[in-house]
ChimeraX commands (.cxc) that place a marker at each C-alpha (Angstrom):
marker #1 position -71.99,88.58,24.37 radius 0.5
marker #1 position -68.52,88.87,24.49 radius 0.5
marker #1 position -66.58,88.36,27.82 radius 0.5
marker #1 position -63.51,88.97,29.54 radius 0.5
marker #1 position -61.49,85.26,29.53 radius 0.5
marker #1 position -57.87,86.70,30.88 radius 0.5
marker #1 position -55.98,89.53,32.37 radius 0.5
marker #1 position -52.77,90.15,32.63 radius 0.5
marker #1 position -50.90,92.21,35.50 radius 0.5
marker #1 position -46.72,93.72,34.45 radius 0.5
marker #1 position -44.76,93.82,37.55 radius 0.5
marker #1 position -41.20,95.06,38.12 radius 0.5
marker #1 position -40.46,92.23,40.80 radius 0.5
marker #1 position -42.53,89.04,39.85 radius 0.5
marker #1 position -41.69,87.45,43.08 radius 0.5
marker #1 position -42.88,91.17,45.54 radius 0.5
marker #1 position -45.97,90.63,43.51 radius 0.5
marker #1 position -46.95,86.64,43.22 radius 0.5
marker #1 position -46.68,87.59,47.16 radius 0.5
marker #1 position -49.00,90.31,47.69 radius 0.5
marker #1 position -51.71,88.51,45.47 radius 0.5
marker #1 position -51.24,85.50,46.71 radius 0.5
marker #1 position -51.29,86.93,50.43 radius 0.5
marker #1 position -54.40,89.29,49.99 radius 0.5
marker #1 position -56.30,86.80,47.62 radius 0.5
marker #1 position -55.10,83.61,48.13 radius 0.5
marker #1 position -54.36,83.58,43.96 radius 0.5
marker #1 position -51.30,80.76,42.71 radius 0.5
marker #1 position -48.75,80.85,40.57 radius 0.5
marker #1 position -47.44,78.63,38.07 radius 0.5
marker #1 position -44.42,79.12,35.19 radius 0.5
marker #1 position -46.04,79.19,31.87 radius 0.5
marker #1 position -44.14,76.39,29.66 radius 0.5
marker #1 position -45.33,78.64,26.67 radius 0.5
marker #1 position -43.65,81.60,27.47 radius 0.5
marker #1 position -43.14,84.11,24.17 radius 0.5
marker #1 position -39.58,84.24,23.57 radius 0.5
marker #1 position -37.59,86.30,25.72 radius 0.5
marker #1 position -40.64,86.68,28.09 radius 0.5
marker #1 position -41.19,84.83,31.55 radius 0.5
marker #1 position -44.84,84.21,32.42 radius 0.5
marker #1 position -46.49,83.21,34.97 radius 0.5
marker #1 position -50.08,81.95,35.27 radius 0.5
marker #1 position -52.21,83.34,37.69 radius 0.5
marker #1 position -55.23,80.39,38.92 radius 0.5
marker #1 position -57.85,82.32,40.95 radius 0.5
marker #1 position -60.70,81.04,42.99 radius 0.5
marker #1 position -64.41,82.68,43.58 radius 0.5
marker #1 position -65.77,83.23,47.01 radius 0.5
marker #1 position -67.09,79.55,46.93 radius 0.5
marker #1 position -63.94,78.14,46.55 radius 0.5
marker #1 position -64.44,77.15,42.92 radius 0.5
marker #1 position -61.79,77.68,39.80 radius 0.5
marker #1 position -62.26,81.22,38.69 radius 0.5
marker #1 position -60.58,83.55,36.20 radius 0.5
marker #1 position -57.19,82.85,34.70 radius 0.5
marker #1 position -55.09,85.27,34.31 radius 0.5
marker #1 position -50.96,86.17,33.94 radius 0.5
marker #1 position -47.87,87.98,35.12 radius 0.5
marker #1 position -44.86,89.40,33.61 radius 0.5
marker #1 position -42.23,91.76,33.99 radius 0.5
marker #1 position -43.27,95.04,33.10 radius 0.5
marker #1 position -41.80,95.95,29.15 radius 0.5
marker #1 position -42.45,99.56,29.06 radius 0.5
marker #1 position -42.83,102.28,31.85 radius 0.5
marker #1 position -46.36,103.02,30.98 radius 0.5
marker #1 position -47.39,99.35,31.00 radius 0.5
marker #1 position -50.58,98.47,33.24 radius 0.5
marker #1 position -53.07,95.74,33.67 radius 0.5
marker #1 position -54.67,94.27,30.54 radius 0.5
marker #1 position -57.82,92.50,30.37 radius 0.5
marker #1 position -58.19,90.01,27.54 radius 0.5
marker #1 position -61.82,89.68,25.89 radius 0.5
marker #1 position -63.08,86.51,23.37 radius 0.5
marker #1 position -63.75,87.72,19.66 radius 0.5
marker #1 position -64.35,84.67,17.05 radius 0.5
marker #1 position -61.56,86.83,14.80 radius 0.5
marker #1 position -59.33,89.28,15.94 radius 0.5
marker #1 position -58.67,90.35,12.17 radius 0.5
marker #1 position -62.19,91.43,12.45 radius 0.5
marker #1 position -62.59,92.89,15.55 radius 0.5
marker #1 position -59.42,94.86,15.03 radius 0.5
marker #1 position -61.13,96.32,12.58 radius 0.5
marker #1 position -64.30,96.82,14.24 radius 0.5
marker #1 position -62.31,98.86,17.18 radius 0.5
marker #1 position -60.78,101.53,14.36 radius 0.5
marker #1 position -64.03,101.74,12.56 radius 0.5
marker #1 position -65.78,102.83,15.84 radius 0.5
marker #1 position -62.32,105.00,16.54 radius 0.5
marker #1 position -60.22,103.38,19.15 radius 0.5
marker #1 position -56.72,102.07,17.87 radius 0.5
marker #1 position -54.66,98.77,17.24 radius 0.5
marker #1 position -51.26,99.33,19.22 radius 0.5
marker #1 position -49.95,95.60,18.65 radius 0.5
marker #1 position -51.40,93.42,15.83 radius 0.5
marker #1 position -52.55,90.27,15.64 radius 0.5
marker #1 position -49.76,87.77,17.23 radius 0.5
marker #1 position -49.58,84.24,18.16 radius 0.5
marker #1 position -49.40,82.89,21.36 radius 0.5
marker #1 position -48.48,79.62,20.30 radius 0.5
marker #1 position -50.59,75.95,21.47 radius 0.5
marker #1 position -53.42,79.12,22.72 radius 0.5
marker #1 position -54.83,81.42,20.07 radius 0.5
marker #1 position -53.97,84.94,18.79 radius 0.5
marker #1 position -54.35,88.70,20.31 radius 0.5
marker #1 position -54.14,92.03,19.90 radius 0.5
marker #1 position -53.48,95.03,21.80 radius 0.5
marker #1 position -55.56,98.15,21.69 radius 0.5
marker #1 position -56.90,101.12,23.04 radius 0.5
marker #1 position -60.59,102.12,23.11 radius 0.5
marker #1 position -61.78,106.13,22.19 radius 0.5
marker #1 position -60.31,107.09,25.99 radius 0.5
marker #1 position -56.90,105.30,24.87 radius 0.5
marker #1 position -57.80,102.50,27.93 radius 0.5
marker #1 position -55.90,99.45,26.55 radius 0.5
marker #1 position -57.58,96.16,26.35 radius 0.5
marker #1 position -56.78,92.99,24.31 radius 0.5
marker #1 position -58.73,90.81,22.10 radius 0.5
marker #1 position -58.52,87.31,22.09 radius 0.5
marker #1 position -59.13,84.52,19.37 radius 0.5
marker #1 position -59.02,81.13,21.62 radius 0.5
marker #1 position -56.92,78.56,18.84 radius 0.5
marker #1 position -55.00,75.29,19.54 radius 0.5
marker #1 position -53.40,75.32,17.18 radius 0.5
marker #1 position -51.68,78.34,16.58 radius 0.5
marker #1 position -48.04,78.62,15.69 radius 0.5
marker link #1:1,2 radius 0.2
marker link #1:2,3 radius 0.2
marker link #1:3,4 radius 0.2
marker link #1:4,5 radius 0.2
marker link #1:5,6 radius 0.2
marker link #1:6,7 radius 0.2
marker link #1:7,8 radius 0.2
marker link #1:8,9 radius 0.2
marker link #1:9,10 radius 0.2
marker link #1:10,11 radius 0.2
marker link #1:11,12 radius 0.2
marker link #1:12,13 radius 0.2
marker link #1:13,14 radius 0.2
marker link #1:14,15 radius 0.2
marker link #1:15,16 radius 0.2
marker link #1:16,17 radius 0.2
marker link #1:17,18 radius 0.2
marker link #1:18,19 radius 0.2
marker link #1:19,20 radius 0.2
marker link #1:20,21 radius 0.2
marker link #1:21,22 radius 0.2
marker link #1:22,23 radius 0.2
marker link #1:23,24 radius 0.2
marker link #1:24,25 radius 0.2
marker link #1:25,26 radius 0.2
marker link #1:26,27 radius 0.2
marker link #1:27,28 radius 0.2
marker link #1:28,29 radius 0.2
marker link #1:29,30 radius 0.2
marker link #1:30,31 radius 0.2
marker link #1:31,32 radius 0.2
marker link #1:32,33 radius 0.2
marker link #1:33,34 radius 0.2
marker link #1:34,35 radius 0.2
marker link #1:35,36 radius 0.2
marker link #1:36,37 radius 0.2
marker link #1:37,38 radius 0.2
marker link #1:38,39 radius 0.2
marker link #1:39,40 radius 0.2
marker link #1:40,41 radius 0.2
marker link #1:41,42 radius 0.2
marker link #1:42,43 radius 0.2
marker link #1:43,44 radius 0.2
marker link #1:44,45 radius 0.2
marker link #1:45,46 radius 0.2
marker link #1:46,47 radius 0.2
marker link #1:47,48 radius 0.2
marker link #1:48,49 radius 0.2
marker link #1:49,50 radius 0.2
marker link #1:50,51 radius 0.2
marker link #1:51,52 radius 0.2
marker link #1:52,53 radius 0.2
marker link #1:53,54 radius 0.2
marker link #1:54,55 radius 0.2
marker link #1:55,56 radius 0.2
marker link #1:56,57 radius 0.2
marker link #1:57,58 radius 0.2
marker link #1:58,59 radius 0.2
marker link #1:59,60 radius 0.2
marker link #1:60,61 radius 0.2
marker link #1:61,62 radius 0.2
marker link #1:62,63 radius 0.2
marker link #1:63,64 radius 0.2
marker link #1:64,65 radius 0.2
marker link #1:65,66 radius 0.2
marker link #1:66,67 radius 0.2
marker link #1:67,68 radius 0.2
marker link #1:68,69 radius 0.2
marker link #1:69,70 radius 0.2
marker link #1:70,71 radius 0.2
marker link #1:71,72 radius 0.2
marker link #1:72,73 radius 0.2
marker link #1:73,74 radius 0.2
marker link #1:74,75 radius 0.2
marker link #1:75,76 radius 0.2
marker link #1:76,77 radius 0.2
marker link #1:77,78 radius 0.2
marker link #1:78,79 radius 0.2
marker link #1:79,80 radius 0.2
marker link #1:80,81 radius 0.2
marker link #1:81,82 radius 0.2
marker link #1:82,83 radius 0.2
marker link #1:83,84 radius 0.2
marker link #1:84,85 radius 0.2
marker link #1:85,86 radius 0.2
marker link #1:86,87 radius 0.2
marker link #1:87,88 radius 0.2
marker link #1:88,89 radius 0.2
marker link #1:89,90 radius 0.2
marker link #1:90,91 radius 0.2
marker link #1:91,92 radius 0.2
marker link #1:92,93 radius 0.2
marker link #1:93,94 radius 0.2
marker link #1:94,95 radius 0.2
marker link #1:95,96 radius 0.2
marker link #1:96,97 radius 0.2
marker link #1:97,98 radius 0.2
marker link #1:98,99 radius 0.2
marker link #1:99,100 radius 0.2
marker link #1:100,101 radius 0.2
marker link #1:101,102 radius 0.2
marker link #1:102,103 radius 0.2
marker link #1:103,104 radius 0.2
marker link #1:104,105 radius 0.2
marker link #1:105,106 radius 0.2
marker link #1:106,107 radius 0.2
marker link #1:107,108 radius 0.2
marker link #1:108,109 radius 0.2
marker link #1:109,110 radius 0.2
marker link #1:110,111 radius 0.2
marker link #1:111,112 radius 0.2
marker link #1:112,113 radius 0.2
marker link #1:113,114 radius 0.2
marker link #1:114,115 radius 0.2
marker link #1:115,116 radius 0.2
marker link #1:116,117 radius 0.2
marker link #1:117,118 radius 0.2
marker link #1:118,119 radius 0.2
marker link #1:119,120 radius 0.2
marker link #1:120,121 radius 0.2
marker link #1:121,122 radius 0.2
marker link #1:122,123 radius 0.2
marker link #1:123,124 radius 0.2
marker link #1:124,125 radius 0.2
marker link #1:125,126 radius 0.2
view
């Protein structure tokens, strides 16, 4: 079954927000070195209630007004599950892209147009 492995929050001041989460959940912060051109990002390390390494997750700056939280769920091929989401009618909004040393996503929207990304985990993509 396929999982969530990553969200992603936009914020229009990274440093108001790293606060708040980090004050309310105790979550850290650390500068991605493989930032997409033109893009800070910042890697979000959570913790369960235990105290153990939970889900990862990320922060930018908001791109677009409309821009909200994103989570990221594993699919062997995102070529295939793109597809998958327009046969069953929801949408691609951003193809398949690398995230470079990670693996490859792609934005879309289910039938409600709720976005949510897909993620193909790869080492070595370029």
């Amino acid at each position: 079954m396929r999982t969530i492995v990553h969200f992603e929050i936009p914020s229009d001041d990274i440093e108001r927000s790293k606060k708040f989460y980090n004050e309310l959940f105790g979550w850290n912060f650390e500068k991605s070195p493989s930032s997409l051109p033109g893009i800070e990002y910042w890697l979000v390390t959570t913790l369960d209630y235990k105290g153990n390494k939970a889900l990862t997750g990320g922060m930018m700056k908001r791109l677009m007004p409309e821009q909200g939280p994103i989570n990221y769920v594993d699919v062997k091929s995102v070529e295939e599950y793109s597809a998958k989401v327009e046969q069953l009618g929801g949408k691609v909004i951003f193809p398949k892209r690398a995230v470079p040393g990670w693996g490859y996503f792609a934005i879309c929207a289910d039938t409600e147009n709720n976005g949510f990304a897909i993620f193909e985990a790869d080492n070595t993509a370029k």
